[in-house]
C-alpha positions in Angstrom: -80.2 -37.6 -29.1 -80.9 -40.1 -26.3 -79.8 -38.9 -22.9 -76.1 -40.5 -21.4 -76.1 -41.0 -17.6 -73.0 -41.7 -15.9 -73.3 -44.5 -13.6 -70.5 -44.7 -10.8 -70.3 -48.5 -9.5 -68.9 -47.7 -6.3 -69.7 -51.7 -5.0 -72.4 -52.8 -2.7 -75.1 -55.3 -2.7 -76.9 -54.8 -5.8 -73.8 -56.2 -7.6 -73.1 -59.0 -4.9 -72.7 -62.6 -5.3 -72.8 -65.5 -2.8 -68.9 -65.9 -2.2 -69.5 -69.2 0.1 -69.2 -66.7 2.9 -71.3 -64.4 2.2 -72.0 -61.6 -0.5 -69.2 -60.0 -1.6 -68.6 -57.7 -4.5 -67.4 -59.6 -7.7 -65.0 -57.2 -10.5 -67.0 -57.3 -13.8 -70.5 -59.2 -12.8 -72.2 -56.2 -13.0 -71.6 -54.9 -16.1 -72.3 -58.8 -17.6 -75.6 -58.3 -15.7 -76.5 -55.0 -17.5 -76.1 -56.0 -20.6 -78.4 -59.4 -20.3 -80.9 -56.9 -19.0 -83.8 -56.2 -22.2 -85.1 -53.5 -20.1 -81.9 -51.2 -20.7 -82.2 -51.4 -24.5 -85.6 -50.2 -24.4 -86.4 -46.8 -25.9 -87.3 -44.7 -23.0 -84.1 -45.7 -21.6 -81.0 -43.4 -21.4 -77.3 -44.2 -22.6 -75.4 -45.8 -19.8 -71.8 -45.2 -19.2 -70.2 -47.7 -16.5 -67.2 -47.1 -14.3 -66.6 -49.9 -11.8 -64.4 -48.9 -9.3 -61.5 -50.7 -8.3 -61.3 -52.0 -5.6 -65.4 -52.7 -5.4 -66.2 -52.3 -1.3 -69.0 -53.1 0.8 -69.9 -49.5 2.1 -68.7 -50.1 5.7 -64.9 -49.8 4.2 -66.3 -46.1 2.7 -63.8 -43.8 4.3 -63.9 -39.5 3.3 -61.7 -40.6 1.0 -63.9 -42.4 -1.5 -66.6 -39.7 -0.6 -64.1 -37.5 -2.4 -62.8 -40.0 -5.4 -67.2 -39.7 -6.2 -67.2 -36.3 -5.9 -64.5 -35.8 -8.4 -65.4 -39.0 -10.8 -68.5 -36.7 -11.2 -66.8 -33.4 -11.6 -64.7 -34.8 -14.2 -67.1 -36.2 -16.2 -70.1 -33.4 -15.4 -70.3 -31.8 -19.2 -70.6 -35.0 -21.4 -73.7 -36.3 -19.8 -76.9 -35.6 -18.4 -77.5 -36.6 -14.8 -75.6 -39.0 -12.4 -76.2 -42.9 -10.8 -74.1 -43.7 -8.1 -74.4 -47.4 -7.0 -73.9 -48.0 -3.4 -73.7 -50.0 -0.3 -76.7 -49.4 1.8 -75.2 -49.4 4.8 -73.5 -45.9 4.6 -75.1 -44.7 1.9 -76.7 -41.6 3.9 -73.1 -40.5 4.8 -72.4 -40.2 1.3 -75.4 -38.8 -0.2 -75.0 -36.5 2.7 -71.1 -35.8 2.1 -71.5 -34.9 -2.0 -74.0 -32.2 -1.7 -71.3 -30.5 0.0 -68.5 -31.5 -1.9 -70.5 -30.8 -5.5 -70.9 -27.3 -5.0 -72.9 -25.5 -8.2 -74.5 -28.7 -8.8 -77.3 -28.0 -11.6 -77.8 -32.0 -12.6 -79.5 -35.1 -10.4 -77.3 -37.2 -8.7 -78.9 -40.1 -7.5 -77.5 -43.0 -5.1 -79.5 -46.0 -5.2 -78.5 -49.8 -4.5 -80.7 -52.7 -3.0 -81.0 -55.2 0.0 -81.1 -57.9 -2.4 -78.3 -58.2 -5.5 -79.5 -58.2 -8.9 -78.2 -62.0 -9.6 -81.3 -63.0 -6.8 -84.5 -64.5 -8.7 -86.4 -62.1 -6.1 -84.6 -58.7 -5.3 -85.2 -54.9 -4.8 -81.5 -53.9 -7.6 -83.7 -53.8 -10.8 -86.1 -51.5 -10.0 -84.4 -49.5 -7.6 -81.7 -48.9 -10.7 -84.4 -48.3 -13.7 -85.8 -45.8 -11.8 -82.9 -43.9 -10.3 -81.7 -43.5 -14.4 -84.9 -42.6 -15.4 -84.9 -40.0 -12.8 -81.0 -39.0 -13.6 -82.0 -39.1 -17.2 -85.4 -37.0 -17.7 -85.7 -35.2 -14.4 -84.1 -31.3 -13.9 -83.1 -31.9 -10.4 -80.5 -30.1 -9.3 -79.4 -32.2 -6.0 -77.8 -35.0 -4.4 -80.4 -37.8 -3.8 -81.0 -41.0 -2.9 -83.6 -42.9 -4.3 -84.4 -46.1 -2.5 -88.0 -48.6 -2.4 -90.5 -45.9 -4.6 -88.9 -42.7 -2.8 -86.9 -39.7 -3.6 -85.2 -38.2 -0.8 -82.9 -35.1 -0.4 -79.5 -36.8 0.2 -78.9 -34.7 3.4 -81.7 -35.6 5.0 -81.2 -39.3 4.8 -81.0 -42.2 7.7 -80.8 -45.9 7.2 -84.1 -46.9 8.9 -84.5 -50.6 8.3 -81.6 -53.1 7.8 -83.9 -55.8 6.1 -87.0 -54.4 4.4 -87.0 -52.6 1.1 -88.1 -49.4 2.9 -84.4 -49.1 4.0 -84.3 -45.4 4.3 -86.1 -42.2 5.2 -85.6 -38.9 5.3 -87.4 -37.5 9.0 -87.6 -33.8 8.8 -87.9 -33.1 5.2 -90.8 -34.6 2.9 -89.7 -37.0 0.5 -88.4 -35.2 -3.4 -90.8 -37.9 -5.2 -93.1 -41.0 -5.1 -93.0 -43.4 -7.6 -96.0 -45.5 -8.3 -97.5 -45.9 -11.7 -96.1 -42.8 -12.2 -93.2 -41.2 -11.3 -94.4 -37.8 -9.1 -91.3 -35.6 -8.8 -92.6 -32.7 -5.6 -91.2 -29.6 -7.3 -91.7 -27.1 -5.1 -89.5 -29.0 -2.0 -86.5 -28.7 -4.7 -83.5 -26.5 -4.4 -83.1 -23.8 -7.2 -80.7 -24.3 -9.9 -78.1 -22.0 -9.4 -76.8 -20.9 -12.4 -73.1 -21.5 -11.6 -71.0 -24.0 -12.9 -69.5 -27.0 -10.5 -66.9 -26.3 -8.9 -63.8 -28.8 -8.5 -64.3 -30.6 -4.9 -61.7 -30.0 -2.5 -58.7 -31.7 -2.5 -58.6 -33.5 0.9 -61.0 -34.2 3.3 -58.5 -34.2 6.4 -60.3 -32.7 9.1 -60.4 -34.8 12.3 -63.9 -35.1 13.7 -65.9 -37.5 15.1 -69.7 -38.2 16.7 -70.7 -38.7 20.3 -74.3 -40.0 21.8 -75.0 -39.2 25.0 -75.8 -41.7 27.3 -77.4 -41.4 31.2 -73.6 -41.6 33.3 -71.2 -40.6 30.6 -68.8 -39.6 33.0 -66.4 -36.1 32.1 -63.1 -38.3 32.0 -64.6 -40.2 29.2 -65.5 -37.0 27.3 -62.4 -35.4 27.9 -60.9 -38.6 26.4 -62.8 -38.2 23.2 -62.0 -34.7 23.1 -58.4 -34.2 23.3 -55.9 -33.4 19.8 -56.1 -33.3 17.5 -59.9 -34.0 17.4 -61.3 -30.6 15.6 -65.1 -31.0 15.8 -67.5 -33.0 17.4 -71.1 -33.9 16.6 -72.5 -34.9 20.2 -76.1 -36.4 20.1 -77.7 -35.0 22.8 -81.3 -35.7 23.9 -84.9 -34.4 23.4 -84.3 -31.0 22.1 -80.3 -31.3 22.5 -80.6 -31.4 26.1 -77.7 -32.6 28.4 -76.8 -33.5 32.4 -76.6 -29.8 33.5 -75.9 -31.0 37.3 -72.3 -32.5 35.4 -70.1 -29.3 36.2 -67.1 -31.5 35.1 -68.7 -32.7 31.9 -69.3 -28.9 31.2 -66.1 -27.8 31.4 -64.7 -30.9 29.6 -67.2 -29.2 27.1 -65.5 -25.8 27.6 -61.9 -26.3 28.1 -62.6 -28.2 24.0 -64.0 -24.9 22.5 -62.0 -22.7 24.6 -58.7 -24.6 22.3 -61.1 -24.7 18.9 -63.1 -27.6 19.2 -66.2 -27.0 16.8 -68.8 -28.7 19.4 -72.0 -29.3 17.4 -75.5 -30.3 19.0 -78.4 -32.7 17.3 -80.2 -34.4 18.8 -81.0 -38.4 19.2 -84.5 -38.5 18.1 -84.9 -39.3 14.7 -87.7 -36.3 14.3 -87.3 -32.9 15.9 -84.7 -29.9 16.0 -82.7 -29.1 18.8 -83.7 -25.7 20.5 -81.0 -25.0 22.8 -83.0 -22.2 24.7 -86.0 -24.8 25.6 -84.4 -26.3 28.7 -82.1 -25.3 31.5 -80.0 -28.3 30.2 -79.6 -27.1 26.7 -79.1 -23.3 27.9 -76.3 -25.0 29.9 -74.6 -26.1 26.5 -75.0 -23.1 24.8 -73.0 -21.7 27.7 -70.1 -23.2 27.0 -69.6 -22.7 23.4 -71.6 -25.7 21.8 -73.9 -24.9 18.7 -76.6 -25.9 17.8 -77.0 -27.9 14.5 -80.8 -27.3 14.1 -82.8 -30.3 12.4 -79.9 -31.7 11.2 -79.3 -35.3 10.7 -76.2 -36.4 13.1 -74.6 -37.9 9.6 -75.1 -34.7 7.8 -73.5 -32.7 10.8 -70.7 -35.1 10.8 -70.0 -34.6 7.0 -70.3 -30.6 7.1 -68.2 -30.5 9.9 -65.5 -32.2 7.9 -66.0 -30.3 4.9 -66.1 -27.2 6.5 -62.7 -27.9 8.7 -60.9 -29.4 5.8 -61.7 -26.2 3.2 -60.0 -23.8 5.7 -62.9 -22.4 7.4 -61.4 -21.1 11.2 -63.0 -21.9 14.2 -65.4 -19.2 14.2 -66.8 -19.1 10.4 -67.5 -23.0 10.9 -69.4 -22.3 14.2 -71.6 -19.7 11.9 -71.5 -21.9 8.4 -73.1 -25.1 11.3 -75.8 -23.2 11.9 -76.9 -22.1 8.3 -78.3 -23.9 5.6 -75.9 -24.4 2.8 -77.5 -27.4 0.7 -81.2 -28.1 2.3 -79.7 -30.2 5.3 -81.4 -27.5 7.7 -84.9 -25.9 7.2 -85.2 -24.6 11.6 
């Protein structure tokens, strides 16, 4: 029996076509696209089931909510196949390959998001090899994670940034080695995987409703302007801090601005800005002075994956206090410090 793999069309650019204006994503072109392609009828090549969702968006209109509508279009359809495709906008693709892992708990089957800089109706374009290889790897590969596969490289999709916004190398993964390589052969690193773990998937929440948001620190954020972003109903915070999540510790008023929020239950989260490093709160007199006042720190994290934890974590219930503890440990490889 051939392996079946699901692919979710959630819109982007690999199914894009010049609208006059502008790629924009066009209902049904993708699917005419597949089925002109010879290389999908080959024999190594799995089944393909399509579900093009409707509306198609350009990932920057992905709200929590979509994040969700994937994370259930998977769940529903988890026993009749054998691994996952989700097709994607590139330009908040991280946020999502970083939101499922938490919303696809039990997860024993790949799930890979891929797309391309280029759309597949382009002579010259990134979308047909980027999509071969993210089924094969769905289809024939016992990875039990959330990935995104993108220009020859498998990535945990927690560990994921958007690195370049025009070369095929779009993404990267800075604190954790890449899952695979793919050159003339595709070389899956085995022992950087997650264990299966034997459970089955469990349905995804049904809301993501937690208010949160992220904040980079800049030299003369002033405490009025923090306060600002802290008030209600704002629940958690992701604040980018610098170097080793360091902050102006000679800003009593920003401190207590950063006080008074956890003092009400404001989850106050620390990563820092560099795109390689951990944040070690007890380095510096200026991170000691966040720890202080209630902040936590969120390790090696990506700001994106702290962002989407925070809200899964809020919106499943957790209090103020177990969602402190759950930032700070590793629930689906996001942190390894």
């Amino acid at each position: 029996m051939p392996k079946r793999v699901y692919i979710a069309y959630t819109g982007g650019t690999i199914g894009m076509v010049n609208a006059g204006d502008g790629y924009a994503p066009a209902p049904g072109f993708l699917e005419q696209r597949l089925r002109e392609m010879p290389e999908l009828r080959d024999a190594a090549m799995p089944e393909i089931v399509l579900h093009e969702y409707t509306p198609l968006l350009d990932s920057s209109n992905m709200t929590p909510r979509e994040w969700l509508a994937i994370a259930r279009d998977i769940f529903e359809n988890y026993a009749a196949f054998d691994g996952f495709v989700v097709l994607h906008g590139t330009d908040t693709m991280a946020y999502t390959a970083s939101a499922l892992p938490f919303l696809l708990q039990g997860l024993n089957k790949p799930v890979i998001l891929t797309g391309s800089q280029i759309p597949l109706v382009e002579l010259r374009n990134d979308a047909r090899e980027n999509l071969i290889t993210a089924l094969l790897l769905a289809a024939n590969y016992a990875i039990p994670e959330v990935c995104l596969y993108f220009g020859a490289k498998l990535f945990r999709g927690c560990r994921t940034v958007k690195v370049n916004a025009q070369g095929f190398d779009a993404f990267d993964s800075p604190n954790y080695p890449p899952l695979g390589d793919v050159g003339i052969d595709i070389q899956v690193n085995w022992n950087l995987l997650r264990a299966a773990t034997g459970e089955n998937l469990s349905a995804p929440p049904r809301e993501l409703n937690a208010t949160v948001a992220s904040l980079r620190l800049f030299p003369g954020i002033s405490a009025e302007f923090l306060r600002n972003v802290l008030k209600p109903p704002l629940q958690g915070l992701v604040l980018e801090a610098y170097g080793t999540g360091n902050a102006p510790n000679h800003n009593q008023e920003l401190l207590d601005a950063l006080a008074e929020a956890t003092a009400r239950g404001v989850v106050i989260v620390d990563c820092t800005q560099c795109l390689r490093g951990a944040v070690k709160l007890n380095a510096y007199a200026t991170g000691a002075a966040l720890l202080d006042v209630g902040v936590v720190s969120g390790a090696d994290m990506t700001p994106i994956a702290a962002l989407t934890k925070l809200n899964y974590l809020i919106s499943t219930g957790h209090s103020f206090q177990e969602t402190r503890e759950l930032m700070q440990r590793d629930l689906c490889g996001e942190i390894s410090v």
